[in-house]
C-alpha positions in Angstrom: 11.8 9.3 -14.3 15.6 8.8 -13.3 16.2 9.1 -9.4 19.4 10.3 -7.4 20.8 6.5 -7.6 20.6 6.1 -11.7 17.8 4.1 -11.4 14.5 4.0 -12.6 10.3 3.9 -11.2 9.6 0.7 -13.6 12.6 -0.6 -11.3 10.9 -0.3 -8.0 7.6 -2.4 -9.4 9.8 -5.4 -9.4 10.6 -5.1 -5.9 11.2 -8.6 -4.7 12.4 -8.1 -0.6 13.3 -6.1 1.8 15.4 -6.0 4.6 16.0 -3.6 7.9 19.3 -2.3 7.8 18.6 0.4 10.9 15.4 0.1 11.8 15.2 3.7 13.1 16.4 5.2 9.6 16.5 3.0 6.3 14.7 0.0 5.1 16.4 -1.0 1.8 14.3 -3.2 -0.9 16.3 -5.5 -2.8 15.2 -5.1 -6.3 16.8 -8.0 -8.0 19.7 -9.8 -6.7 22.9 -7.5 -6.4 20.7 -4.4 -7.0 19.3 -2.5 -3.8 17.9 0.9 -3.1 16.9 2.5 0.1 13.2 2.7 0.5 13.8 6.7 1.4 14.6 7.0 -2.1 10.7 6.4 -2.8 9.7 9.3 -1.4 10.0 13.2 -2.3 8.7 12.2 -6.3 5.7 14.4 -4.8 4.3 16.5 -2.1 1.4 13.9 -1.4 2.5 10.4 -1.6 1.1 6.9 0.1 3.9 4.0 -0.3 2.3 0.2 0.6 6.0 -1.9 0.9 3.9 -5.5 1.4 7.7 -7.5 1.9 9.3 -8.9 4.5 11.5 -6.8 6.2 13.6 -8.9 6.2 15.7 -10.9 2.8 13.6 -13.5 1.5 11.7 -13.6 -1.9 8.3 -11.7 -2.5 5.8 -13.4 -4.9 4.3 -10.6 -7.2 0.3 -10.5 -6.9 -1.6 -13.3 -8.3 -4.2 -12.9 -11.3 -6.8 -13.2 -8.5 -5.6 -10.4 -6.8 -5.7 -8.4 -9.7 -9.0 -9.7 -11.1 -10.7 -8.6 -7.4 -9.2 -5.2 -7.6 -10.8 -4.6 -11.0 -14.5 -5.9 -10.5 -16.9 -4.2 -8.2 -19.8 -1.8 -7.7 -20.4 0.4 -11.1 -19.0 3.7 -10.2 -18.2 7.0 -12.0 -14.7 6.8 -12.9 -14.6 10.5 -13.9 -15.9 11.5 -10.7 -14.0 9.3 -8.8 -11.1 11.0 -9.7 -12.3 13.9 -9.3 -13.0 13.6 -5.9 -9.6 11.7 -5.3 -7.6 14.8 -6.8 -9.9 16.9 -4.8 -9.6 15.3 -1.5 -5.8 14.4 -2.0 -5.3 18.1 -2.7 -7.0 19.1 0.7 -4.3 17.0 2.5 -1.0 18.2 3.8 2.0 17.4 1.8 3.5 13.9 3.3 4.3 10.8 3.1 2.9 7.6 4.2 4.3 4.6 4.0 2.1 1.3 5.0 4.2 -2.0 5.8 2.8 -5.0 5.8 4.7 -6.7 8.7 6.8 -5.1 11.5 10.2 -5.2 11.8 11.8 -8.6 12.2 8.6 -10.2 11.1 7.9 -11.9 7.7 5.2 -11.2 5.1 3.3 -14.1 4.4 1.9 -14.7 1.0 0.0 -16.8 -1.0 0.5 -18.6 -4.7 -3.1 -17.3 -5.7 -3.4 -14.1 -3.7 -0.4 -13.5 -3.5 0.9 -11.1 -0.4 -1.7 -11.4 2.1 -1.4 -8.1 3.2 -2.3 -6.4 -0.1 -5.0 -8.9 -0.5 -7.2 -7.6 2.8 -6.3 -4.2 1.8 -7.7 -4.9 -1.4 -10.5 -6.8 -0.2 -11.6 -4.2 2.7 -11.6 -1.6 0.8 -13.5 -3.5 -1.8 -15.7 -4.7 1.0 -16.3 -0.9 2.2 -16.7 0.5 -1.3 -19.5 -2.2 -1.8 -21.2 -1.2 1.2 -21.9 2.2 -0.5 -24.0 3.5 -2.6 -22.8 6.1 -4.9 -24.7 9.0 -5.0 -24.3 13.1 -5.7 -21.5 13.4 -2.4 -18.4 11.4 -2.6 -17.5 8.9 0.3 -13.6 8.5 1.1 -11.8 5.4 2.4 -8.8 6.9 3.7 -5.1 5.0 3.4 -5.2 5.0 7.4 -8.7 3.1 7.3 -7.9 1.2 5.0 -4.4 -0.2 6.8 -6.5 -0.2 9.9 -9.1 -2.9 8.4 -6.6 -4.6 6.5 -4.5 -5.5 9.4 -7.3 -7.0 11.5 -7.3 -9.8 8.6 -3.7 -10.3 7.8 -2.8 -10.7 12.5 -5.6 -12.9 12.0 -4.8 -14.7 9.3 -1.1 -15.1 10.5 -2.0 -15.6 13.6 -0.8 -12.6 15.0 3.1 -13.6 13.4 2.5 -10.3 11.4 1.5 -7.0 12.5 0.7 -4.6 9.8 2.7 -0.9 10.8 2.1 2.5 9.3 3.8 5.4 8.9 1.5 8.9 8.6 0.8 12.2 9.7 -0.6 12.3 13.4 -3.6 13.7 12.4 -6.1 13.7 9.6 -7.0 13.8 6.7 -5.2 11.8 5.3 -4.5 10.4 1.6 -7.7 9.0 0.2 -7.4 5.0 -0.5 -10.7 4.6 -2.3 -13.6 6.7 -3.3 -17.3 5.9 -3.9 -19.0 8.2 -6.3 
């Protein structure tokens, strides 16, 4: 799909950086070198949207995940995949059209990553929810780990683990329910 710039989604995967132009109105992610977009541009593709930007806000180079990252993401409890999506379409469907969009510093802070993890902000997203999802046991009613949860347990790790040098933000809806993050079922 082509958006209003020319550009294309397989373009925003490579995202490398970002960096705060007006922190009240536009954060623009530097795609490859002479090639940025504003991150508003990410949004409106549909009425029910969650965008993760784990970046600096700031222009400095962001490692892509790490084969560990990826290997965590795909091993875990044995769940119904049908009815996992299911329930995701389901519950996604109950939620007012929005979007979110989950940072993984504040602004004027830098994302720290890892060479085997890489960003450590989408590695204790992955890993909480991983950890939540193990802590269930899937059975005839679905259980939900909302995007807003998830942020919430993620960032305990990552001010942690920077020692407080980055604070996860999130932007959402004031109230609930929000976009579901992971589902047990």
């Amino acid at each position: 799909t082509t958006g209003p710039d020319g550009s294309n989604r397989k373009d925003q995967a490579t995202a490398m950086c970002l960096k705060t132009v007006d922190p009240q109105h536009s954060t623009i992610l530097e795609l490859r070198q002479g090639y940025e977009v504003d991150s508003h541009w990410l949004s409106g593709w549909t009425q029910r949207q969650t965008i993760i930007l784990d970046a600096c806000r700031e222009i400095v180079f962001k490692k892509s995940l790490s084969e560990g990252m990826r290997t965590l993401a795909n091993a875990g409890p044995r769940l119904n995949p049908e009815k996992c999506r299911k329930y995701y379409k389901e519950r996604i469907m109950a939620c007012a059209p929005a979007t979110i969009v989950a940072y993984s510093c504040d602004i004027d802070e830098t994302a720290q990553d890892d060479s085997r993890r890489g960003g450590i902000y989408s590695f204790h997203l992955l890993r909480e929810s991983r950890r939540w999802a193990q802590s269930r046991i899937p059975d005839s009613s679905p259980q939900f780990l909302s995007i807003s949860q998830a942020h919430e347990l993620a960032s305990t790790g990552v001010r942690r683990e920077a020692s407080d040098r980055q604070n996860p933000q999130i932007q959402k809806p004031r109230s609930a329910p929000y976009f579901p993050f992971a589902v047990v079922a």
